[in-house]
Each structure stands twice: as C-alpha cells, then as structure tokens.
N, C-alpha and C positions, 0 to 999 in steps of 0.2 A: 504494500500500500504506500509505502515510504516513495518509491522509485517512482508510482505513479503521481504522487503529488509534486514530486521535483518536475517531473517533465511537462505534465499540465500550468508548473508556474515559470518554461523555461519558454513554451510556447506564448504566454501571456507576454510576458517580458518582450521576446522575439517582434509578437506584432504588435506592441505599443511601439516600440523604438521605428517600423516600421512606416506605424500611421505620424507618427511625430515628423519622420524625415519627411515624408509625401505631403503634408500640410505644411513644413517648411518651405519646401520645393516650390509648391504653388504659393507661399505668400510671395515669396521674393519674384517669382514672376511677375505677378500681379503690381508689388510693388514697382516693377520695376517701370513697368509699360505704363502705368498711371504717373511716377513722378518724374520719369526720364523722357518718356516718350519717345515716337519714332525720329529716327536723323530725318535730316533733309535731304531728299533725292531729287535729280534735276536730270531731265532726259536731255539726249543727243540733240544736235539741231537737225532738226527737219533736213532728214534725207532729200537729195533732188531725184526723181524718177519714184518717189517709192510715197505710201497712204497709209494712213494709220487710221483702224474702223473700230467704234466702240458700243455699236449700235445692238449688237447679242450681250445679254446681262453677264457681268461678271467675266468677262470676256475682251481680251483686244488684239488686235488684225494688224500684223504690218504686210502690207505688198507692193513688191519693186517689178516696174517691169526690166528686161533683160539688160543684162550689160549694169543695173543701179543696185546699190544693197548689197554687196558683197563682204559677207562677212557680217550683217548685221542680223540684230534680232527680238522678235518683238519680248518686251515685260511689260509687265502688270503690278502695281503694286497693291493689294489687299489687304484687311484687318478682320483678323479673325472675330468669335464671341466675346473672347476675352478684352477686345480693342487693341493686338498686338498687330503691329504691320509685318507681310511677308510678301516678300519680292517672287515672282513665278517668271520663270522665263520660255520662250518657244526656241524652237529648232532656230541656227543660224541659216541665212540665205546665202544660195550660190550664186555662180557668176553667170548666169544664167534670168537670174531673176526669181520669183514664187512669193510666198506667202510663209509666213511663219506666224502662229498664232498660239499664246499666253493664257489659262485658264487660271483664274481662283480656283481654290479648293473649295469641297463641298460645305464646310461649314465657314465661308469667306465670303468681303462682298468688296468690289473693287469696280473700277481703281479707283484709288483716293490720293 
C-alpha cells in the first residue's frame, strides 16, 4: 500500500509541475503579444509587371507576367485568436512569370 501511495503522489507532483509550466508558457505568450506587440513590417515596392489581389478572404495573390517577378513572392501577414501576428509566405516566382499565393491559417485572419 506504501509503494502505491508514493506513486499516486509522484504522479500528482509530475502533473502539477506540468500544468504550472503550460500556464506559464501561455502567460508569457500572451504577455508578450499584448505588451510588445507585433514589429513593423513594410512590403517590397511595387513590382513593375507583377499585381497583388486581396479580394479571396484571408488570402493574397501576387502575379507577374513573364520575364517580371523573379525570384519574388507573395506574404500575408495574419493575427491569430490570440492577437499574435504570423507572417505566411507562397511559393517564389520564376522567370517565366505565374502566380504565387499566401494563405492565413485556419484559425487567422489577414492581412493586417
């Protein structure tokens, strides 16, 4: 009975220290995003040959036609539930030209 009581008070132990760390965890996030806040981000200048479409929710479009946009590619920046901002990025473009397009995630809403 002895061994049993150790080990049911080593599991208690185990997941307090557990829920303590994950409640830490999440203040300082929380803390972090509400009194730091996100940086400041400042897009490229306006590609020449290439469009940037924001018109699908949560969602944005860069497309160059052929020969423009090489090497470039579209972001999004988002803010999660929490109000934390997260940068998404698309595929780069070739030298060819296309489309590369940027999604928020599902619990995100952008861009901001």
């Amino acid at each position: 009975m002895a061994h049993l009581a150790n080990v049911q008070q080593r599991v208690r132990l185990t997941s307090s220290r557990a829920l303590t760390a994950v409640l830490l965890m999440l203040c300082t996030v929380l803390a972090g995003g509400l009194l730091v806040g996100p940086g400041n981000a400042a897009a490229d200048p306006d590609l020449s040959g290439c469009t940037t479409d924001t018109s699908v929710t949560n969602q944005l479009t860069l497309t160059c036609e052929p020969g423009a946009g090489e090497g470039a590619h579209a972001f999004i920046r988002c803010r999660d539930i929490l109000g934390m901002a997260h940068t998404h990025i698309g595929p780069t473009i070739g030298r060819d030209g296309g489309g590369s397009t940027a999604v928020c995630a599902l619990a995100e809403n952008g861009p901001v």
